[in-house]
C-alpha positions in Angstrom: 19.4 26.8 9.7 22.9 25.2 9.5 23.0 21.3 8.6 26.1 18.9 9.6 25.8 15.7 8.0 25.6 14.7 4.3 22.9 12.4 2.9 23.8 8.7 4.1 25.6 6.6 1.7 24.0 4.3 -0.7 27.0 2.0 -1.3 26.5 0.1 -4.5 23.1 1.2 -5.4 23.5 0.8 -9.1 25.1 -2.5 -8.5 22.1 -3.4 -6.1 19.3 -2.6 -8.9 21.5 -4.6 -11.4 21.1 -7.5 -9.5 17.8 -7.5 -8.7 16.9 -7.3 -12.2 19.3 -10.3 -13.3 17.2 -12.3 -10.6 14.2 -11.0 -11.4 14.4 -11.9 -15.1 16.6 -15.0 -14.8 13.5 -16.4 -12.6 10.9 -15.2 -15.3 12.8 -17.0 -18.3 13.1 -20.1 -16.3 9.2 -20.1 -16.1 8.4 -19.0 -19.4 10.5 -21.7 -20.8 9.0 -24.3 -18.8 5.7 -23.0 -19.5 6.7 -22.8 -23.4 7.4 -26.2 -23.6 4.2 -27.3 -21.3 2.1 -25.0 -24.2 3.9 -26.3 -27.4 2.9 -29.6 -28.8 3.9 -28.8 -32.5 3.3 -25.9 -32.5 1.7 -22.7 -31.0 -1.7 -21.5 -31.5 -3.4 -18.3 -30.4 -4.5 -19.4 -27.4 -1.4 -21.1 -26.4 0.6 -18.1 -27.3 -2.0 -15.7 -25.4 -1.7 -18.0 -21.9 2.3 -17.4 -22.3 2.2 -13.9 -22.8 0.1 -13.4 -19.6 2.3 -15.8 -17.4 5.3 -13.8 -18.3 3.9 -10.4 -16.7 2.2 -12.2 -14.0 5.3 -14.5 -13.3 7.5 -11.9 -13.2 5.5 -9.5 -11.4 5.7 -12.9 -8.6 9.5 -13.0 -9.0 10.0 -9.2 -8.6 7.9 -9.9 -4.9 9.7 -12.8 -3.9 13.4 -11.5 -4.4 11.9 -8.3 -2.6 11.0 -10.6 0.3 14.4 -12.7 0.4 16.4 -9.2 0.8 14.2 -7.9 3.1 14.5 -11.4 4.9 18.5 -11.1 4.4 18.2 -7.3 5.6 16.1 -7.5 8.7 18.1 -11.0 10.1 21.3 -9.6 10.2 19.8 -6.1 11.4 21.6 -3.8 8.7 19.9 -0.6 7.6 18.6 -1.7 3.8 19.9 2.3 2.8 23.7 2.2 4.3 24.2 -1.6 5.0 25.5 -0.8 8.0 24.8 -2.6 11.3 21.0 -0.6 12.6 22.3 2.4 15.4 19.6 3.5 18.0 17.8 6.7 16.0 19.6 9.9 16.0 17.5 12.8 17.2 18.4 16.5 17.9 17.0 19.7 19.0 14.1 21.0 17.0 15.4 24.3 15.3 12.9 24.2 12.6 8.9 24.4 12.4 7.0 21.3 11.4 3.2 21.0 11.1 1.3 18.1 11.6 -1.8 18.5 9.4 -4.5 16.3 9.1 -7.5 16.2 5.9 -10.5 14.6 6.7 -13.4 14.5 4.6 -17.2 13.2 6.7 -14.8 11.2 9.1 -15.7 11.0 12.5 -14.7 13.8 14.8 -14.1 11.9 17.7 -12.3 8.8 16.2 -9.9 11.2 14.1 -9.4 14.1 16.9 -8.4 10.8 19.1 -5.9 9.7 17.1 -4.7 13.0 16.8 -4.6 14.2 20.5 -3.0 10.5 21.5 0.1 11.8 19.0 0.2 15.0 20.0 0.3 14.2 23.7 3.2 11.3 22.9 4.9 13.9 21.2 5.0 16.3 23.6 5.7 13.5 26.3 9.1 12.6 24.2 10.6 15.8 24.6 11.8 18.1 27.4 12.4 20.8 24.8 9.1 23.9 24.7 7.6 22.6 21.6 4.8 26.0 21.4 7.2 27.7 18.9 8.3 24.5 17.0 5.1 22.3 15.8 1.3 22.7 15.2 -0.9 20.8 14.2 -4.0 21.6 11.6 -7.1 19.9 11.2 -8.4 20.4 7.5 -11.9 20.1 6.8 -13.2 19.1 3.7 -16.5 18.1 5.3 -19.8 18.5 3.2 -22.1 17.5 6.1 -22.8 20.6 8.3 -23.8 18.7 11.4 -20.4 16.7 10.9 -18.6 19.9 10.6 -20.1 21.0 13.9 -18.9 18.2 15.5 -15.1 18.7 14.2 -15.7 22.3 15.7 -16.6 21.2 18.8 -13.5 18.3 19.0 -11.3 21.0 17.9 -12.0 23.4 20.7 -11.8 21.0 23.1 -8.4 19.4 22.4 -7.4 23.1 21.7 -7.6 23.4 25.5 -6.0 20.5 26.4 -3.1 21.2 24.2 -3.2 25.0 25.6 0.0 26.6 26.1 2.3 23.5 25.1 0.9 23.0 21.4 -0.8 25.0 18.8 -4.0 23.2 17.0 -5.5 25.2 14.1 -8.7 24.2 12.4 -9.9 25.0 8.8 -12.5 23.8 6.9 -12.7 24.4 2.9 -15.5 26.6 1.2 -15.2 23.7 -1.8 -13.4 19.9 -1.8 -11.9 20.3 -5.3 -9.0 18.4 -5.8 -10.1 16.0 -3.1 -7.3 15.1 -0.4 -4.6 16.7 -2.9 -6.1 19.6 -3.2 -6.6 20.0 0.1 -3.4 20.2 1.0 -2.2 22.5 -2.2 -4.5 25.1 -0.5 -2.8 24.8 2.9 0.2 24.9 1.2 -0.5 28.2 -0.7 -2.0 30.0 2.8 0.4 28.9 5.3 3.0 26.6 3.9 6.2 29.1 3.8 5.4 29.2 7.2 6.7 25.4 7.9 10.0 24.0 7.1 7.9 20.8 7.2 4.4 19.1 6.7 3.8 15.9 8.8 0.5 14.4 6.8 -1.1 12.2 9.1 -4.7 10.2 7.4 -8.0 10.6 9.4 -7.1 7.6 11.1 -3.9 8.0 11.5 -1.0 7.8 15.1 2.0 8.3 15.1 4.4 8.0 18.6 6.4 11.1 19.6 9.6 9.3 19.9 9.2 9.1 15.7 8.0 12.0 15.0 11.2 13.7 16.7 13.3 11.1 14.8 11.5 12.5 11.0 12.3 16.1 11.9 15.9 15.8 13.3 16.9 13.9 9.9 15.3 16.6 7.7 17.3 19.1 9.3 20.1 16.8 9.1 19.8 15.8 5.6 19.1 19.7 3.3 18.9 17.3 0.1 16.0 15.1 1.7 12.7 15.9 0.1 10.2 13.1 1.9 10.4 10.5 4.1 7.8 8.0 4.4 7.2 5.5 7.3 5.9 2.0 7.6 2.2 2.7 8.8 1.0 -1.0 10.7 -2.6 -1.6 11.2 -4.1 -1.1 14.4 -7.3 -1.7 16.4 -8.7 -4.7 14.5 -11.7 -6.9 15.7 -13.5 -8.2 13.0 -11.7 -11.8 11.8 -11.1 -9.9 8.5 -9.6 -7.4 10.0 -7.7 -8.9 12.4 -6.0 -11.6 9.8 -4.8 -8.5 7.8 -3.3 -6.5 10.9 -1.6 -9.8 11.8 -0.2 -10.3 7.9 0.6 -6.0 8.0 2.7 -6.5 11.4 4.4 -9.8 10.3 5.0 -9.2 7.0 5.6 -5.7 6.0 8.8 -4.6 8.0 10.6 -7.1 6.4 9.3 -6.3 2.8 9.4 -2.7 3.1 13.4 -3.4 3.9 13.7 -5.6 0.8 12.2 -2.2 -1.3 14.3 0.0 0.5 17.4 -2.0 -0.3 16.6 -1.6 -4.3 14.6 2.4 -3.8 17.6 3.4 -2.2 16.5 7.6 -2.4 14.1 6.8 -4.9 11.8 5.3 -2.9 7.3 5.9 -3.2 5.6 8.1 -1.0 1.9 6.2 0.7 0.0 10.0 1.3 -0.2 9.5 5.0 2.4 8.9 7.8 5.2 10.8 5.8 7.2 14.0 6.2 7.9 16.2 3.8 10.3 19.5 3.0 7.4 22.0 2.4 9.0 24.4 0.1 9.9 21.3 -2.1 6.9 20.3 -2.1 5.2 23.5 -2.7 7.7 24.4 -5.9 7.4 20.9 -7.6 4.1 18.9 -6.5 1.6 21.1 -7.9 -0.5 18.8 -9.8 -2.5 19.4 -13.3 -5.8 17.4 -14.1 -5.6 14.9 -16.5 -6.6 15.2 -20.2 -9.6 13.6 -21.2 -12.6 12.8 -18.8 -12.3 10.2 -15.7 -11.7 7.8 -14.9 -8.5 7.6 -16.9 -8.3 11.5 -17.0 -9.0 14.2 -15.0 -8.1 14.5 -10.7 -5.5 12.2 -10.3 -6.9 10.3 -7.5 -3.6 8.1 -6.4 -1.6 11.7 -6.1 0.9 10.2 -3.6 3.3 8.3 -6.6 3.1 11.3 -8.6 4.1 13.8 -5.5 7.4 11.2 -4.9 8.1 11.1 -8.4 8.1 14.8 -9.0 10.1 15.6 -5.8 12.6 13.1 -7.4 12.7 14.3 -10.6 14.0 17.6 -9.5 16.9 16.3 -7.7 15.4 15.8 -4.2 15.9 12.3 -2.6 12.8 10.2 -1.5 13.5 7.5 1.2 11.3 5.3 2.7 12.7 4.7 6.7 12.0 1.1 7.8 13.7 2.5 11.7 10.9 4.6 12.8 8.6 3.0 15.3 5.0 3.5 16.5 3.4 4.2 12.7 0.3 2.9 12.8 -3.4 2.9 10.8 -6.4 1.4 10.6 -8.4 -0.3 8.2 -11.5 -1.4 6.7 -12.8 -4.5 8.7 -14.2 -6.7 6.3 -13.7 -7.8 2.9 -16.6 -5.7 1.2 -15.7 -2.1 2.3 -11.9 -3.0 1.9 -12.8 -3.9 -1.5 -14.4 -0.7 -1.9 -11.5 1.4 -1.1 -9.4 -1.0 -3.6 -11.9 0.5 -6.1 -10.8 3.9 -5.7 -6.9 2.9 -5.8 -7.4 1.0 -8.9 -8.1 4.0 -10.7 -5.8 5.8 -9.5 -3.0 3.3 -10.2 -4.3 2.9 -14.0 -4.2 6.4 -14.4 -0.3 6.4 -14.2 0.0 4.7 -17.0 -0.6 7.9 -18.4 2.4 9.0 -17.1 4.8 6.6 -17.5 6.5 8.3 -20.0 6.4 11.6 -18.6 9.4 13.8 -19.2 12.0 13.8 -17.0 11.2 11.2 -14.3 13.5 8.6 -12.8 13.8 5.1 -14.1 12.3 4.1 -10.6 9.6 6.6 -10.5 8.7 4.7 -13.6 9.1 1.5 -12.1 6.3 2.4 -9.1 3.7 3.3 -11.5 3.9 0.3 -13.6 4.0 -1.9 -10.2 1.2 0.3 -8.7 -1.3 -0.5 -11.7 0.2 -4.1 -11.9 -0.8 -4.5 -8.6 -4.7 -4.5 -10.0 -3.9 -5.8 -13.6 -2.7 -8.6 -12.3 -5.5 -10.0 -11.4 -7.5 -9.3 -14.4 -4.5 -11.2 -16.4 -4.7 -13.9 -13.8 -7.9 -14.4 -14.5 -7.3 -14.2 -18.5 -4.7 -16.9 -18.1 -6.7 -19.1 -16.4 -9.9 -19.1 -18.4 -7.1 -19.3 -21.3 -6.0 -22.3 -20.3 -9.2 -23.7 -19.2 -10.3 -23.5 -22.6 -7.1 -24.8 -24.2 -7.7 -28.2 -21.7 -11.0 -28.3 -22.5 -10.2 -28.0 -26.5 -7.5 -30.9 -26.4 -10.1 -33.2 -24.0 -12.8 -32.7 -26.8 -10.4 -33.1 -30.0 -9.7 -36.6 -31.3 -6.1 -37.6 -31.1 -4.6 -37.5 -34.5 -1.1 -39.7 -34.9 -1.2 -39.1 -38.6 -1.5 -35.9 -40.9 -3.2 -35.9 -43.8 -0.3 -36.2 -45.7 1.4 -39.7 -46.2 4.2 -40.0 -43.3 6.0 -43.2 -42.5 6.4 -42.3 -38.6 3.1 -41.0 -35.9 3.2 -37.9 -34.4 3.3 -38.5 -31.1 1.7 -36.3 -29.1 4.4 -34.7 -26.1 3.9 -36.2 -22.5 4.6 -32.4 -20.7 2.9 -33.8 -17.2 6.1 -33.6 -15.5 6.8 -30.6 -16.3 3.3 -29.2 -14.9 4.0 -29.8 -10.8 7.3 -28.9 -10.7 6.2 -25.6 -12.6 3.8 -25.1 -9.8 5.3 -25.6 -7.2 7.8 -23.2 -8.0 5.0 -20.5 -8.4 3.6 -21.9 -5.2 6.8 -21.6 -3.6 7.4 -17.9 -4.6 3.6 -16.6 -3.3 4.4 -18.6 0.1 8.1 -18.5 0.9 7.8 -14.5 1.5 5.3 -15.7 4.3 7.4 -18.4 5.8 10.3 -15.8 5.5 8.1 -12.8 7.9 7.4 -16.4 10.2 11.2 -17.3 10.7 12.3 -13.7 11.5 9.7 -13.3 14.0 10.6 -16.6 15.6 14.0 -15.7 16.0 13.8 -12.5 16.7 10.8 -11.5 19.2 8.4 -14.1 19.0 7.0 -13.2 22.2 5.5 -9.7 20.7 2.8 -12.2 18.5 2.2 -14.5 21.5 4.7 -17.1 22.1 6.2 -19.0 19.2 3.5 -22.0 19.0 1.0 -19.2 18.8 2.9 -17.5 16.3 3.1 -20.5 14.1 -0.5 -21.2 14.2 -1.6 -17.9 14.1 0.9 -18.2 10.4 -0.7 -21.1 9.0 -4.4 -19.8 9.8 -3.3 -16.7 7.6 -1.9 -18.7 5.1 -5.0 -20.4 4.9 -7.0 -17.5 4.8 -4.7 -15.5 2.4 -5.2 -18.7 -0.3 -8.9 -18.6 0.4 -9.9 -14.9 -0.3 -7.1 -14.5 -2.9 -9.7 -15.7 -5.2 -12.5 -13.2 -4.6 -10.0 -10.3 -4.4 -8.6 -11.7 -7.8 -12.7 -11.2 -9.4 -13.1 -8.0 -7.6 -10.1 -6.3 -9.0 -10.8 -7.7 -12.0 -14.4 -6.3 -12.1 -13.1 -2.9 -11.1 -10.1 -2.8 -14.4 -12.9 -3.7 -16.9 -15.0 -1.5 -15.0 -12.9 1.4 -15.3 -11.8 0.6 -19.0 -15.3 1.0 -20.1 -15.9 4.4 -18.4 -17.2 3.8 -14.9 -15.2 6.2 -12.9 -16.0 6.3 -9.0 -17.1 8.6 -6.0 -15.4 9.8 -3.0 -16.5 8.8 0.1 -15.0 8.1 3.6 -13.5 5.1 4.4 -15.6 2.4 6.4 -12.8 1.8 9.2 -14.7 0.6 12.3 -15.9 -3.1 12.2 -18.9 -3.9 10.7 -21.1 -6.9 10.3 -22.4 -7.9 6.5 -25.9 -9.4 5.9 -26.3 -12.5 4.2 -28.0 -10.4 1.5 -25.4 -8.1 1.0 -23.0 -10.5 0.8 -24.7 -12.7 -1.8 -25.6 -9.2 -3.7 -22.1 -8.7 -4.1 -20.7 -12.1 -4.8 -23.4 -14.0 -6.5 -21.8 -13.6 -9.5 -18.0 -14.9 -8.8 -20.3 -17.8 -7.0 -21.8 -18.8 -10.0 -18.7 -18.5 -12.1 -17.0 -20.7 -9.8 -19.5 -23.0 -9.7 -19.8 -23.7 -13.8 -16.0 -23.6 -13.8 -15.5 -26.1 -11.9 -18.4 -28.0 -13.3 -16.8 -27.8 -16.5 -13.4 -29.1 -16.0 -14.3 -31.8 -13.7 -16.0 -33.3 -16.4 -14.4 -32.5 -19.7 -10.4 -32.3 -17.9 -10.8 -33.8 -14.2 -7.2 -33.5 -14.1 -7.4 -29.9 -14.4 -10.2 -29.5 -12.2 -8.1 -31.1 -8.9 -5.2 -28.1 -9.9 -8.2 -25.2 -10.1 -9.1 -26.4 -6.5 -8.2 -23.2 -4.5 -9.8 -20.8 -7.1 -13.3 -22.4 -7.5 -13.2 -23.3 -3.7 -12.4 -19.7 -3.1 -14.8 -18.6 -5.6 -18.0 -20.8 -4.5 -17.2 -20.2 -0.5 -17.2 -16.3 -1.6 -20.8 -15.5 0.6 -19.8 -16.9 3.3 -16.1 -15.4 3.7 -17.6 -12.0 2.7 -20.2 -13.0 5.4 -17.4 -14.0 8.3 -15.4 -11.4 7.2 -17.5 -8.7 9.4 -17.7 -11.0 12.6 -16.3 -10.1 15.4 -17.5 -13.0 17.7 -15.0 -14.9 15.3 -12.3 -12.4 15.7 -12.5 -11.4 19.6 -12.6 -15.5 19.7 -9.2 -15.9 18.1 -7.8 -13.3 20.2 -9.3 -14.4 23.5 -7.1 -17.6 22.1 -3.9 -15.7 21.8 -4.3 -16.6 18.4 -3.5 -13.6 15.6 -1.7 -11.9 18.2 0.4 -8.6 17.3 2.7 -6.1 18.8 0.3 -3.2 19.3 -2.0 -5.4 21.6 0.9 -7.9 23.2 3.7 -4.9 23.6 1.5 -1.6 22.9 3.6 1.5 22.0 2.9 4.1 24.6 0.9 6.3 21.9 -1.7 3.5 21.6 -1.9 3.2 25.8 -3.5 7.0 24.8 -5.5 6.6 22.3 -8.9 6.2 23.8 -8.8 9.6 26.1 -12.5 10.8 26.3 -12.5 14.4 24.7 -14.2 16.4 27.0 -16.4 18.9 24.9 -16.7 22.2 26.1 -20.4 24.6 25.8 -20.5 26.4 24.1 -17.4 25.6 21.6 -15.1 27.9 21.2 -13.8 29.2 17.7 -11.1 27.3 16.6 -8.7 29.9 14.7 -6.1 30.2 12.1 -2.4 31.6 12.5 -1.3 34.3 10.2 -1.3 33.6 6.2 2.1 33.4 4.7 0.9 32.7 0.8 3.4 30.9 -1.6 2.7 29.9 -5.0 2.5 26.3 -5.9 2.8 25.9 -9.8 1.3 23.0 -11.8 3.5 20.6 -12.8 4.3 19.6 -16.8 3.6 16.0 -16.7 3.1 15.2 -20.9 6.2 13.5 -23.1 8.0 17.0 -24.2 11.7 16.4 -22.9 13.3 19.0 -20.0 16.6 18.5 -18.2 16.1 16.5 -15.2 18.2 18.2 -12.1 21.0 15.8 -11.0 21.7 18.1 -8.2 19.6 20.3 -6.5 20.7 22.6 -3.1 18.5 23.1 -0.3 15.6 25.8 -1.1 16.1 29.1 1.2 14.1 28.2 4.8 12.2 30.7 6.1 13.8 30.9 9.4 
């Protein structure tokens, strides 16, 4: 294969990170201060000292969001490419002279739901193209089924989009003897069969479509770009009729483009690879993704569960550039529709994420690499330290409302001490950590508005549809704060967790399994804010939206499942979104019967071409990182 372009520029990059950090920290040290002098009233006891330490990671964790979201904002207004800066072209494709497989892993899915997905991509693909595709791209659906009677099923799906795909594009099927190494391990065994067969893997989730237009767009710039390791996508959420589900596809497709182009701004070609919607340079990933178990027992050691970070960080550890491309259109997913089973899957990610802590200090890695795994387990330890603060400082009130003002030590003094009037320093403190949670929201809002308001309804629709998400966002924020923090203490004292399939159609939840799973934050809520209204009332009024939140939890896990409530707002025009008001031709697909053939027909592998695929050294001994690595030999 010959390549003509270089990688695309990265002007300033260095200079880019630097300021982010300056901001980052400059905003953190303003609210530590503030928050110092709030705490200290002659001095600074344990607890006092505890509730700063926690605000300082939390705060800054906020900060590091909320300059994120003003690039992106910046970025996506005056339509520059985050990467080059320069002003956004129409995407660059070219004649496919390489061999790309889409493969898809799916574990006790449903056949018909996944093989949809997958037969509304392939068709768009092959619908964005004149070029003879048979040669160029197959696709591979890998089974790690248990279920026998599910497995059936994928058999019969397989066969019959086989024939519909007859002649125009290849579709393999394969199901595993074993599911070790879950997902990961998975695709390390395609890999070692048939990977030096492919120049590139598409992965594509069990639920996930992708429109041809895009998928020609991914494989032109990896032949145009030899140093280009991955390149991940920005997967939206499709599909949604539950109210739960359709307030977070409203928040994915409002807010997400925007913050994704702040991250890419700072990434630059270090950016984090999600496991799904992605393309990657096989033989890259096949010599450096191989990965080992963890020492020790789960859940902090053996499989590493969230295997995606550590895949992006090896591919950039050994000199290959990871980009995340805000451009491509028609990425989409779906997602659990209510609050319990999205919880659930949060349960396997937080895990995962605390398991690279383990490896932050692994030899070799980039300073961003490093970055991503203390963000990815922040993302859950945040909550746990949110809720440390605030039972913190809940006791700290409760202490000074029960002590008896002393003006005089014991000691002989000629003057009081008076004790420090830090009230107005408190509201001005929060609302510049309200401010920084809900600018990044009125930022996605204004950059609609202006720019294609008429994609989410119309901008009064828009703007309501905003505020009712804004409202919900402060209302579950609470509950998702106790669940995450259940999961870290969980997982700290040794409770490690299965693997099942994702709930991803709409459910409704029971009353009683909604109070099963919430009676607890319920009743915490409910002595909290017992407590403070009457030892600290003033206290009490500023802990409104987390008891509220809290005591309200049955009945938002409840609604959360409803799709009366959701199908209501959308026969409204409320929570409208792009895929439903302008749908991408791929989802106009999407729901194609499959027409099953009897008897099914055996679904078939192409020819082995077995490569190794090494483990990878992930402990503290130090190795040269590569600061420049040429293209691996392709195979054509």
């Amino acid at each position: 294969m010959s390549y003509a372009d270089p990688a695309p520029r990265q002007p300033l990059l260095w200079l880019r990170r630097l300021a982010l950090a300056v901001l980052v920290l400059a905003s953190t040290a303003l609210g530590v201060a503030t928050m110092f002098r709030i705490l200290y009233d002659g001095g600074l006891g344990i607890l006092q000292a505890a509730v700063l330490g926690l605000f300082a990671i939390t705060f800054g964790w906020i900060a590091l969001a909320f300059w994120t979201a003003l690039i992106g904002f910046v970025i996506s207004l005056a339509r520059r490419d985050p990467l080059t800066l320069a002003r956004q072209a129409p995407p660059a494709t070219a004649a496919l002279a390489s061999r790309t497989a889409l493969v898809m892993p799916i574990y006790n899915e449903d056949p018909a739901r996944a093989l949809g997905g997958l037969e509304a991509t392939c068709h768009d693909l092959l619908a964005s193209t004149d070029q003879d595709l048979h040669d160029r791209v197959e696709a591979f659906v890998l089974s790690d089924t248990r279920d026998d009677a599910i497995a059936a099923d994928e058999r019969r799906h397989v066969a019959a989009l086989r024939q519909r795909l007859a002649g125009r594009l290849a579709l393999h099927y394969r199901r595993r003897a074993d599911n070790a190494g879950r997902k990961a391990g998975n695709l390390a065994e395609f890999c070692r069969r048939w990977g030096r067969r492919y120049d590139y893997l598409v992965v594509l989730d069990a639920d996930s479509v992708m429109g041809g237009p895009g998928l020609l767009q991914m494989i032109s710039t990896m032949q145009r770009e030899p140093e280009l390791g991955l390149l991940q996508t920005v997967p939206i959420p499709i599909r949604q009729h539950t109210l739960f589900g359709r307030f977070t596809q409203f928040a994915a497709a409002l807010y997400s483009p925007m913050l994704a182009a702040g991250q890419a701004f700072w990434q630059g070609d270090c950016a984090n690879y999600w496991g799904h919607n992605a393309i990657l340079r096989t033989r890259a990933f096949m010599a450096h993704c191989g990965l080992p178990r963890l020492s020790g027992r789960p859940p902090l050691g053996g499989e590493i569960l969230s295997h995606d970070f550590v895949e992006a960080a090896l591919l950039r550890r050994d000199g290959w550039r990871v980009r995340l491309d805000v451009g491509i259109q028609a990425s989409f997913e779906e997602l659990p529709g209510n609050l319990l089973d999205y919880a659930r899957r949060d349960r396997r990610w937080t895990q995962g994420n605390l398991q690279h802590l383990r490896l932050l200090f692994a030899s070799g890695l980039h300073p961003i690499s490093r970055l991503h795994f203390a963000m990815g387990a922040l993302a859950y330890l945040s909550s746990l330290l949110w809720v440390l603060m605030l039972g913190l400082s809940s006791a700290d009130a409760m202490l000074n409302a029960l002590s008896r003002e002393r003006f005089f030590s014991d000691t002989y003094q000629l003057f009081p001490d008076w004790p420090l009037d830090t009230s107005a320093m408190v509201m001005p403190l929060l609302a510049l950590t309200a401010a920084m949670l809900l600018l990044p929201k009125l930022f996605g809002l204004l950059l609609a508005l202006w720019q294609n308001p008429a994609a989410f309804g119309g901008r009064w629709r828009l703007s309501a549809s905003a505020l009712l998400e804004m409202l919900h966002a402060i209302l579950i924020a609470p509950l998702m704060m106790a669940f995450h923090s259940a999961f870290v203490i969980g997982i700290l004292v040794g409770s490690s967790v299965g693997w099942d399939p994702q709930t991803r159609e709409g459910r409704p939840v029971a009353w009683r399994q909604a109070l099963a799973h919430t009676r607890a934050a319920t009743l915490l809520g409910g002595a909290w804010a017992l407590a403070m209204y009457q030892f600290t009332p003033s206290f009490f009024w500023w802990l409104t939206p987390v008891w509220a939140g809290l005591i309200s939890a049955p009945l938002l896990v409840r609604l959360s499942g409803s799709q009366r409530l959701g199908n209501g707002l959308a026969r409204a025009g409320l929570l409208a979104v792009p895929s439903d008001v302008q749908p991408a031709a791929v989802l106009t697909r999407l729901d194609a019967p499959l027409s099953l053939p009897t008897p099914a027909e055996a679904a078939g592998v192409p020819p082995e071409q077995p490569g190794d695929m090494p483990l990878q050294h992930l402990g503290w001994r130090r190795q040269r990182p590569a600061r420049h690595r040429p293209p691996l030999k392709e195979p054509h």
